[in-house]
Backbone as a chain_set.jsonl record, in Angstrom:
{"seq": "XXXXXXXXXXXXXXXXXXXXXXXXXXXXXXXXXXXXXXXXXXXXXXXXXXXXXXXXXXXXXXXXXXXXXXXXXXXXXXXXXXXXXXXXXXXXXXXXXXXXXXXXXXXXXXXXXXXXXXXXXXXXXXXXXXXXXXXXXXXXXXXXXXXXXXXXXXXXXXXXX", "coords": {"N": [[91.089, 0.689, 100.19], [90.352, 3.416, 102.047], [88.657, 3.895, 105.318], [86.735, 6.345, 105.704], [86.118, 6.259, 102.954], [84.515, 4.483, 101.969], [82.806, 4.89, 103.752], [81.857, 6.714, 102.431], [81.074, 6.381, 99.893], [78.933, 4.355, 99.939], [77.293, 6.027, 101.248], [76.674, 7.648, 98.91], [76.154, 5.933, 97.134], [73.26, 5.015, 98.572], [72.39, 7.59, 98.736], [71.347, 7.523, 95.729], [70.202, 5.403, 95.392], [67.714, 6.65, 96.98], [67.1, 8.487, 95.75], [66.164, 7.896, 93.572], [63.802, 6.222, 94.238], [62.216, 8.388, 95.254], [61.692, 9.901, 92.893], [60.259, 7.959, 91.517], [58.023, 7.321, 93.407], [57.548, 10.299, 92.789], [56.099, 9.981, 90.702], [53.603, 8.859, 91.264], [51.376, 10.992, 92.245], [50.633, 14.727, 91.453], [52.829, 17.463, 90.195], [54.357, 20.118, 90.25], [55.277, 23.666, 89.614], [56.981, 23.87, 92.081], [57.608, 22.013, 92.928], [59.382, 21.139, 91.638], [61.498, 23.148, 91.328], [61.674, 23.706, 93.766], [64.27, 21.698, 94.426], [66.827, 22.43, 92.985], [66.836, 25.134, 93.952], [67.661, 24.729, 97.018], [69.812, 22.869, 97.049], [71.165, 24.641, 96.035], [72.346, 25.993, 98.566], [74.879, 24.474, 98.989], [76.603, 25.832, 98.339], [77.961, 27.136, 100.411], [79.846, 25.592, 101.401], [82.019, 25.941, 100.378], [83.09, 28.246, 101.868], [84.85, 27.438, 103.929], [88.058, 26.548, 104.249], [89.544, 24.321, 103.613], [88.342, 23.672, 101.435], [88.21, 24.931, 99.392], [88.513, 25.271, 96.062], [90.282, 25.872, 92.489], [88.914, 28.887, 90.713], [88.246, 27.941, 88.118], [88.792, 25.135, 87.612], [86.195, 24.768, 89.153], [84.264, 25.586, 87.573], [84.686, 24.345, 85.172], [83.658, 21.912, 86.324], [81.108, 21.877, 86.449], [80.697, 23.016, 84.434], [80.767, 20.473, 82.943], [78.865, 19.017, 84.178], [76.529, 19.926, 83.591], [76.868, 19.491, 80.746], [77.848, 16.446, 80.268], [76.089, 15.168, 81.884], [73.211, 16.619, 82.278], [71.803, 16.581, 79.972], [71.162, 13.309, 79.381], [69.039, 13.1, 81.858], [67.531, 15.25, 81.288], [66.688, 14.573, 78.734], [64.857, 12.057, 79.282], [63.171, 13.078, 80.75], [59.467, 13.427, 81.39], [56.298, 14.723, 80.934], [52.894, 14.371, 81.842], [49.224, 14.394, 81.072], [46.829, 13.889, 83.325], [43.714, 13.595, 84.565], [43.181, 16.644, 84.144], [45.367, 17.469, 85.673], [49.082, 17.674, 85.909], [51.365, 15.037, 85.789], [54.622, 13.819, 86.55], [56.245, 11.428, 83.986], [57.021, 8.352, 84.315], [59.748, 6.496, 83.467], [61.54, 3.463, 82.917], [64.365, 4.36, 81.905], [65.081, 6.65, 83.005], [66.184, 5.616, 85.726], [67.908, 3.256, 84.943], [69.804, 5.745, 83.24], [70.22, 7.23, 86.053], [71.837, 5.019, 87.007], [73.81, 4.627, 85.989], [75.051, 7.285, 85.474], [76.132, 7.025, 88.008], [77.754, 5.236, 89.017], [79.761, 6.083, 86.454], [80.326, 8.402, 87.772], [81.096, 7.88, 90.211], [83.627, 6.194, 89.727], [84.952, 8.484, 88.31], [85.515, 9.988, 90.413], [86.855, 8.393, 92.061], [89.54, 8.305, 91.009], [90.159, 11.148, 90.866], [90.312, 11.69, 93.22], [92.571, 10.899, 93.985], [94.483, 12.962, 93.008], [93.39, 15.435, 94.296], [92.641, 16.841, 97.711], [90.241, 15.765, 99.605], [88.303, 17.41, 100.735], [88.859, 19.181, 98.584], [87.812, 17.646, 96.584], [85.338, 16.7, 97.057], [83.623, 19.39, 96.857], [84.713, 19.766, 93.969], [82.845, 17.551, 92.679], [80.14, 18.319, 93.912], [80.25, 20.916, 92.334], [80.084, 19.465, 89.982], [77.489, 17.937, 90.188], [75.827, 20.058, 90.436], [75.6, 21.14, 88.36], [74.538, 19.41, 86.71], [72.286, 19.291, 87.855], [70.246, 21.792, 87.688], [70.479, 22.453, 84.948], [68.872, 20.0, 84.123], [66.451, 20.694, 85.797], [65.48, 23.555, 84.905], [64.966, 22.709, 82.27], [62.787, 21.192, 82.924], [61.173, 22.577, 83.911], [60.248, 24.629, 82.304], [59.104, 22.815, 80.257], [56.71, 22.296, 81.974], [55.638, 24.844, 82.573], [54.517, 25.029, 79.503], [53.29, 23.021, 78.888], [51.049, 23.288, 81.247], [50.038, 26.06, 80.717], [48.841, 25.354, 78.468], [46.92, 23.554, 79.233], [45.693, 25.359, 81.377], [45.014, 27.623, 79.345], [43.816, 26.815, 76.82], [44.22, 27.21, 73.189], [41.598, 28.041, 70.742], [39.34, 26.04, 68.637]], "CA": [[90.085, 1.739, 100.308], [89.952, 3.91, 103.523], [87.245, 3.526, 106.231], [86.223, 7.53, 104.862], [85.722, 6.439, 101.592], [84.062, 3.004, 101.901], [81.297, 5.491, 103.76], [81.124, 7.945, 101.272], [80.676, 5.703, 98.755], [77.975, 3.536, 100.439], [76.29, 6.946, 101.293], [76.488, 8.205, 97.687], [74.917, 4.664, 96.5], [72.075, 5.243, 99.448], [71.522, 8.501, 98.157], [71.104, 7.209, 94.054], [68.783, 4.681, 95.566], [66.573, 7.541, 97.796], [66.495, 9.254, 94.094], [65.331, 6.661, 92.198], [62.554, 6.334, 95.099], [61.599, 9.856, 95.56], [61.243, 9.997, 91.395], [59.223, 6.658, 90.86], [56.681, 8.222, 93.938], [57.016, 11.423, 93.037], [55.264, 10.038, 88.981], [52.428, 9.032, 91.783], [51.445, 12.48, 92.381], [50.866, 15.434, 90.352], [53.609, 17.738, 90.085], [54.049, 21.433, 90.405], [56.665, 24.538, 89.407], [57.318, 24.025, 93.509], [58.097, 20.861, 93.351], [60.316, 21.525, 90.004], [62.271, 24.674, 90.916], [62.883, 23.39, 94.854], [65.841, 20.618, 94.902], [68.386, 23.051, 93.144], [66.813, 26.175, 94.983], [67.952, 24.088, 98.118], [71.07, 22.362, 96.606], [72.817, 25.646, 95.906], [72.964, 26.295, 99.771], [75.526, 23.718, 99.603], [77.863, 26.861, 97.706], [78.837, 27.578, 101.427], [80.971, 25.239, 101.608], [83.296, 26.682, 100.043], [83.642, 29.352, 102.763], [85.721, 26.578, 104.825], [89.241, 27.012, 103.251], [89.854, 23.635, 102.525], [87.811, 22.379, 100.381], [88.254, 25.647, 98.234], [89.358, 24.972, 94.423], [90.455, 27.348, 92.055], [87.261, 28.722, 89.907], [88.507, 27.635, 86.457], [88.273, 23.998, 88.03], [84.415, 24.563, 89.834], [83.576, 25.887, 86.494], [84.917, 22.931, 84.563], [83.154, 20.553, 86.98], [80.001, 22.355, 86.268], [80.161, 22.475, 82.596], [81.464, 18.817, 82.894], [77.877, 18.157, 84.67], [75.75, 20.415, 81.989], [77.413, 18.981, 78.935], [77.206, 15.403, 79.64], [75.241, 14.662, 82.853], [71.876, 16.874, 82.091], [71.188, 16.02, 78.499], [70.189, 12.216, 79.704], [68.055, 13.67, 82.177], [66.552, 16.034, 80.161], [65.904, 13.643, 77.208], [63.57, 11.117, 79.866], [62.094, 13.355, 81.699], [58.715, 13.81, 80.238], [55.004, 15.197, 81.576], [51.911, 13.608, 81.215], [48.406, 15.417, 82.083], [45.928, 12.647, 83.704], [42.673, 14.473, 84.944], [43.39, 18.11, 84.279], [46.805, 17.411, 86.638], [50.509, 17.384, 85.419], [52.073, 14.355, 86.386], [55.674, 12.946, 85.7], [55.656, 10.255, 83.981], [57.475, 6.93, 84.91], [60.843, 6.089, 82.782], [62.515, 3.098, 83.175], [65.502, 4.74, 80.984], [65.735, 6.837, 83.963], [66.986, 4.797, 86.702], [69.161, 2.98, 84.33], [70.663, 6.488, 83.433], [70.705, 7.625, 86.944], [72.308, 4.183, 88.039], [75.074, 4.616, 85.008], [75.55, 8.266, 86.082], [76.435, 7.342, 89.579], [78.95, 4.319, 88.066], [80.677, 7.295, 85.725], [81.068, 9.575, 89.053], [81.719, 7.037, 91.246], [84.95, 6.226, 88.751], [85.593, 9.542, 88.296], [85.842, 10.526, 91.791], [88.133, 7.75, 92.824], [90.692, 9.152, 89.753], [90.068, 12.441, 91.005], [90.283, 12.015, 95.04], [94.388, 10.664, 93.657], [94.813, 14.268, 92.528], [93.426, 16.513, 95.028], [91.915, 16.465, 98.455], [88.932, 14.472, 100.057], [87.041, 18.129, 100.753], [88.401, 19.871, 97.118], [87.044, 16.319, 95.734], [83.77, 16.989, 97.38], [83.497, 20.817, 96.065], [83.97, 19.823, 92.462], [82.128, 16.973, 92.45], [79.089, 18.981, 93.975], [79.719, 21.564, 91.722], [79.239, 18.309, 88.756], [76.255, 18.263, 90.281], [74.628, 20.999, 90.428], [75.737, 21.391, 86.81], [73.834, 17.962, 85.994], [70.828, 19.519, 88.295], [70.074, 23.052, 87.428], [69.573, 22.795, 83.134], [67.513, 19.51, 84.296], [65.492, 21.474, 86.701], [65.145, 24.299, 84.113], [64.368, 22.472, 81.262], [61.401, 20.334, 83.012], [60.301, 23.513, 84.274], [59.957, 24.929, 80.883], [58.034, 22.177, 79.684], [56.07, 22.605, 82.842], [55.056, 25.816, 81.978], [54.205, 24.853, 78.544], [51.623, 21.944, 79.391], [50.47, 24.2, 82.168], [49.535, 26.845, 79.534], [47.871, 24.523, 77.305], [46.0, 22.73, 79.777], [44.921, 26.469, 81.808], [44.975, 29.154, 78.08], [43.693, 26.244, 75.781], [43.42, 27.938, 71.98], [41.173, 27.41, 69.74], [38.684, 24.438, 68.142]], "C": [[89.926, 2.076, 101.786], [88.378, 3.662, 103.881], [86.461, 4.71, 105.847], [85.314, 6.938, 103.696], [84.656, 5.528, 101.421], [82.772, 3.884, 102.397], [80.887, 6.554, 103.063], [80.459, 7.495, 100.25], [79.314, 4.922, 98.703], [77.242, 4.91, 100.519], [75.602, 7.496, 100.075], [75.554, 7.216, 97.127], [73.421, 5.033, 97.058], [71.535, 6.151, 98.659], [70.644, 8.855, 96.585], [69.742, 6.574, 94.288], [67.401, 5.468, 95.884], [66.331, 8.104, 96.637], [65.783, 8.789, 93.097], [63.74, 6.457, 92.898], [61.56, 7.205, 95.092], [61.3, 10.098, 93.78], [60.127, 8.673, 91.234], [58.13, 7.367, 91.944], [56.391, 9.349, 93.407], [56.121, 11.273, 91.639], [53.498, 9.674, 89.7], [51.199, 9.881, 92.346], [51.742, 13.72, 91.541], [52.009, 16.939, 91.269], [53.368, 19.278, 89.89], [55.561, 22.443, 90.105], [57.307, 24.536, 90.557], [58.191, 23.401, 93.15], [59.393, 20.367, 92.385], [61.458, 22.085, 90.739], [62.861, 24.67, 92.505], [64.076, 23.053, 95.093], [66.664, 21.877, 94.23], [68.403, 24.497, 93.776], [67.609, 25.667, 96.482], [69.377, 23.257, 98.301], [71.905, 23.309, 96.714], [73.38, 26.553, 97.533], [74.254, 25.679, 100.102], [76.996, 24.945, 98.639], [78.757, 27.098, 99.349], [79.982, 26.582, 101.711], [82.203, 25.458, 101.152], [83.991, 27.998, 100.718], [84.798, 28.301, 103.764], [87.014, 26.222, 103.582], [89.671, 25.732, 102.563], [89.466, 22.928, 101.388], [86.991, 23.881, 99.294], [89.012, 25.226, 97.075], [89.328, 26.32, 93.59], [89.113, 27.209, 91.355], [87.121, 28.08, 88.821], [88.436, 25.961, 87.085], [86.747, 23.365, 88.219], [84.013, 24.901, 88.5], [83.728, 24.931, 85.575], [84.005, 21.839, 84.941], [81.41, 21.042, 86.597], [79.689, 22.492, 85.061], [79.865, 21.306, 81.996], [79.575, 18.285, 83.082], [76.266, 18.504, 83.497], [76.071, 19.93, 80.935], [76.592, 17.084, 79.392], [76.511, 14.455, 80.631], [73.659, 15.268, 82.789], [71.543, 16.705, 81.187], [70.211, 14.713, 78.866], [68.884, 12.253, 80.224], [66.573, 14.306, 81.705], [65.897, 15.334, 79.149], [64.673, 12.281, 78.249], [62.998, 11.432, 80.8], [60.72, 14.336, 81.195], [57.522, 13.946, 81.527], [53.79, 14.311, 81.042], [50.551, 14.33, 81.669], [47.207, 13.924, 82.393], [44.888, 13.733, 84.708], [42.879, 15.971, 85.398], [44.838, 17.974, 85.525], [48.065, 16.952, 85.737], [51.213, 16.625, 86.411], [53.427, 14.171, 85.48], [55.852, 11.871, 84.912], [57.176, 9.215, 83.538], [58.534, 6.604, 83.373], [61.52, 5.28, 83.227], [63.774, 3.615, 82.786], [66.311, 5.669, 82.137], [66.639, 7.033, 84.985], [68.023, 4.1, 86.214], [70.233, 4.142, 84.241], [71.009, 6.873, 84.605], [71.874, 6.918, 87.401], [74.083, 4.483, 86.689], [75.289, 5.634, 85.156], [76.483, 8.008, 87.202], [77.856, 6.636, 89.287], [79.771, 5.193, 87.692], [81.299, 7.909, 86.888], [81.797, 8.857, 89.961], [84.056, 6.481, 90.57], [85.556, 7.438, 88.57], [86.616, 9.967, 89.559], [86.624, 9.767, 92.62], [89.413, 8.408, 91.81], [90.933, 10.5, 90.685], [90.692, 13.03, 92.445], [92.142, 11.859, 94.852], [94.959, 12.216, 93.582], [94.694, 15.255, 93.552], [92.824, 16.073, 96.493], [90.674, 15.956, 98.671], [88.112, 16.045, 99.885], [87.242, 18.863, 99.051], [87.47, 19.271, 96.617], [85.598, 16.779, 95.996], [83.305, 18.609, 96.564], [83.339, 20.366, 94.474], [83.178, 18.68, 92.158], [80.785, 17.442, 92.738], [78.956, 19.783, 92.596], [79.563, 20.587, 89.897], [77.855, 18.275, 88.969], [75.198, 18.791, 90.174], [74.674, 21.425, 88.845], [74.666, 20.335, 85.918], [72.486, 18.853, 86.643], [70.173, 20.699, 87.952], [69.565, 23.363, 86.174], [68.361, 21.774, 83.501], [66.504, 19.998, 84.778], [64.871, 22.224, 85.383], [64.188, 23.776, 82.8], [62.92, 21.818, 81.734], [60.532, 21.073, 83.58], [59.571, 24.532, 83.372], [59.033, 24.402, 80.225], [56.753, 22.16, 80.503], [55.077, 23.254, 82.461], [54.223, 25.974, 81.116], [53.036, 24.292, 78.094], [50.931, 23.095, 80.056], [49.79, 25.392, 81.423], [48.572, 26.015, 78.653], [46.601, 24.342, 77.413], [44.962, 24.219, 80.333], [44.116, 27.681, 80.709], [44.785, 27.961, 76.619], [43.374, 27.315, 74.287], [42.676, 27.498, 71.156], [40.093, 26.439, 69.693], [39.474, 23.654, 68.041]], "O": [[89.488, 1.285, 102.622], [87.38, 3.392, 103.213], [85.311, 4.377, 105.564], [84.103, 7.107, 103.555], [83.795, 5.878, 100.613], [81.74, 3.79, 101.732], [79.816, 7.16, 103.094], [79.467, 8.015, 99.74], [78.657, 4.828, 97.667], [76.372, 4.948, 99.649], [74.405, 7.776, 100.013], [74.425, 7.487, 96.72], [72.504, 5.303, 96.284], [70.537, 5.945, 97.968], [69.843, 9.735, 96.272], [68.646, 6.852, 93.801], [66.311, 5.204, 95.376], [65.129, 8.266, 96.422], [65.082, 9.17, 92.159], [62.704, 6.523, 92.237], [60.356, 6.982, 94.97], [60.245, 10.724, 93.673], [59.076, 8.902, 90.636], [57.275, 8.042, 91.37], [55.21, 9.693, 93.378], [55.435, 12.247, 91.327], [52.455, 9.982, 89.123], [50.191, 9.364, 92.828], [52.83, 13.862, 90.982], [51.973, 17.281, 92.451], [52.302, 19.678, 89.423], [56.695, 22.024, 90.336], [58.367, 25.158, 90.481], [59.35, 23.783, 92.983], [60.13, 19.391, 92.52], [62.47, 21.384, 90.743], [63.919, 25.216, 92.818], [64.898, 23.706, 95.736], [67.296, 22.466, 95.107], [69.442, 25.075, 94.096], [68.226, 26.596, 97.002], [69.932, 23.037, 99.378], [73.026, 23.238, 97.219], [74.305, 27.351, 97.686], [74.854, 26.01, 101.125], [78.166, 24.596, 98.481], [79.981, 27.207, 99.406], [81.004, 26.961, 102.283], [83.277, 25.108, 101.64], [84.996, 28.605, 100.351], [85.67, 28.982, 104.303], [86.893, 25.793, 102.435], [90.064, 25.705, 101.397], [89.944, 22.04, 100.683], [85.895, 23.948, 98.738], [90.171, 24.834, 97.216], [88.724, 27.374, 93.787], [88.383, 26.221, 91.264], [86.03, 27.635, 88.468], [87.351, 25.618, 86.616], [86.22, 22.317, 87.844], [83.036, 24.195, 88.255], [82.657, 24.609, 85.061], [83.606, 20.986, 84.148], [80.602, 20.114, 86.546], [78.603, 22.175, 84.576], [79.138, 21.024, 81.043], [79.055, 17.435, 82.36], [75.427, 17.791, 82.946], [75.241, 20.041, 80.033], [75.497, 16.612, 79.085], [76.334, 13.258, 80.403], [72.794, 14.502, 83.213], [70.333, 16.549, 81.348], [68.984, 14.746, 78.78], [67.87, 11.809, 79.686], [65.365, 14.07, 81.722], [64.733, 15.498, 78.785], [63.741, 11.753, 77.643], [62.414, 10.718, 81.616], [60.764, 15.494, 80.78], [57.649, 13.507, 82.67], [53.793, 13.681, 79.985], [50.682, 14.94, 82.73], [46.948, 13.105, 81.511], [45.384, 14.553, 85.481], [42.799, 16.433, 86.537], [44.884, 18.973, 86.241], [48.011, 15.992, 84.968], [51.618, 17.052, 87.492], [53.507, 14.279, 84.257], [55.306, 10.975, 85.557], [58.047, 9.407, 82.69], [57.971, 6.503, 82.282], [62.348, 5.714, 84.028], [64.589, 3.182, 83.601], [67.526, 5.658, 82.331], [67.456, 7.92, 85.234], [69.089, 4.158, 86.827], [71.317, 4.004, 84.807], [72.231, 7.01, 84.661], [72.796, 7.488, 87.984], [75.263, 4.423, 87.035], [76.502, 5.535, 84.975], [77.506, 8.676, 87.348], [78.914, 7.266, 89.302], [80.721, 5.333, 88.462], [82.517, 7.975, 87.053], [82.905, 9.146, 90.413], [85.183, 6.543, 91.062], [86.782, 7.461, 88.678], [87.825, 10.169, 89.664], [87.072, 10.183, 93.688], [90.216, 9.118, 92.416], [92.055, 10.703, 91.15], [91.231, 14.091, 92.76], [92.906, 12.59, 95.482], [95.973, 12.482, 94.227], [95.675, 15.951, 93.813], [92.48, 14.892, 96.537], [90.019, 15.704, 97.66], [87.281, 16.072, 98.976], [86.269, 19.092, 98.333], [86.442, 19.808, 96.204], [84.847, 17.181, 95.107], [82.539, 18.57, 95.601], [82.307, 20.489, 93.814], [82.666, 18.85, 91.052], [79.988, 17.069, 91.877], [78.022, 19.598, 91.815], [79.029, 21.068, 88.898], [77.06, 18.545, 88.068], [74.055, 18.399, 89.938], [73.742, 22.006, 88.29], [74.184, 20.498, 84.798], [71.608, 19.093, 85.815], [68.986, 20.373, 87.937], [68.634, 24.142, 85.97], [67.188, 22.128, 83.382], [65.458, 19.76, 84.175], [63.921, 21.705, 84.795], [63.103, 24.222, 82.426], [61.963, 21.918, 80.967], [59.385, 20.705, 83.837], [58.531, 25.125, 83.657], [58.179, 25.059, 79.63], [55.701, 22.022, 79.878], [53.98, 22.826, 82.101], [53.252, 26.709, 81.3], [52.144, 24.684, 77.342], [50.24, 23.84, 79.362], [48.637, 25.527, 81.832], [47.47, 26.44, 78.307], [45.626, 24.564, 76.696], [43.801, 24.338, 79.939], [43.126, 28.37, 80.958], [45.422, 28.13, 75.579], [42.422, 28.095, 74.298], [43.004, 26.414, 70.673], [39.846, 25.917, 70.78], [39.167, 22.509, 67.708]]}, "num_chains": 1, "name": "protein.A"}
């Protein structure tokens, strides 16, 4: 294993861990369409990289890697990430099932992406593995912003007795 990879890999772990962090605080704190609808508002800046030629792939690939991350990386997500309302406030609320899936996500990619780096370059590798990403981040986003909404309605346009 190159000296590259050994820190990509260690960075990628770092960054599973800072996720698992930033989710278990963020169930300490109530929660908002901001705070929802930011990370992949802010993620998809990372499309520019694909203006730097090499670590362009063809589209029928980025689109693969992105279905790849919608099909069977946001479902988990989606299925344990749930709302809770605790004094008129929408909080997240706390899943171990989670962090297990996150940490068995990262495992899957991490495997993948050594397979994968054999095949094509270190920056393509990076391109479609982002765009796995943002494929895994974008229905999650959506969908917990949906349910968002939904509580948020309930709790503000209650009907009824």
């Amino acid at each position: 294993m190159g000296q590259l990879q050994i820190i990509v890999t260690a960075g990628t772990a770092l960054m599973a861990v800072m996720a698992a962090l930033i989710r278990i605080r963020a169930s300490d704190h109530p929660t908002s369409a901001k705070k929802i609808l930011i990370p992949p508002l802010g993620m998809s800046t990372g499309y520019l990289m694909f203006l730097f030629p090499p670590a362009q792939i063809p589209w029928t690939w980025g689109l693969g890697a992105f279905i790849t991350g919608v099909i069977l990386f946001s479902y988990p997500l989606i299925q344990t990430s749930h709302f809770q309302v605790i004094d008129g406030q929408i909080y997240l609320k706390r899943s171990k099932a989670f962090i297990v899936i996150l940490f068995t996500l990262l495992a899957i990619r991490m495997l993948a992406h050594n397979y994968v780096e054999d095949l094509v370059s270190l920056p393509q590798t990076a391109g479609l593995f982002f765009n796995l990403a943002f494929g895994m981040l974008l229905p999650w986003r959506v969908f917990m912003y949906i349910r968002y909404r939904k509580l948020w309605s309930k709790i503000h346009h209650p009907t009824g007795p």
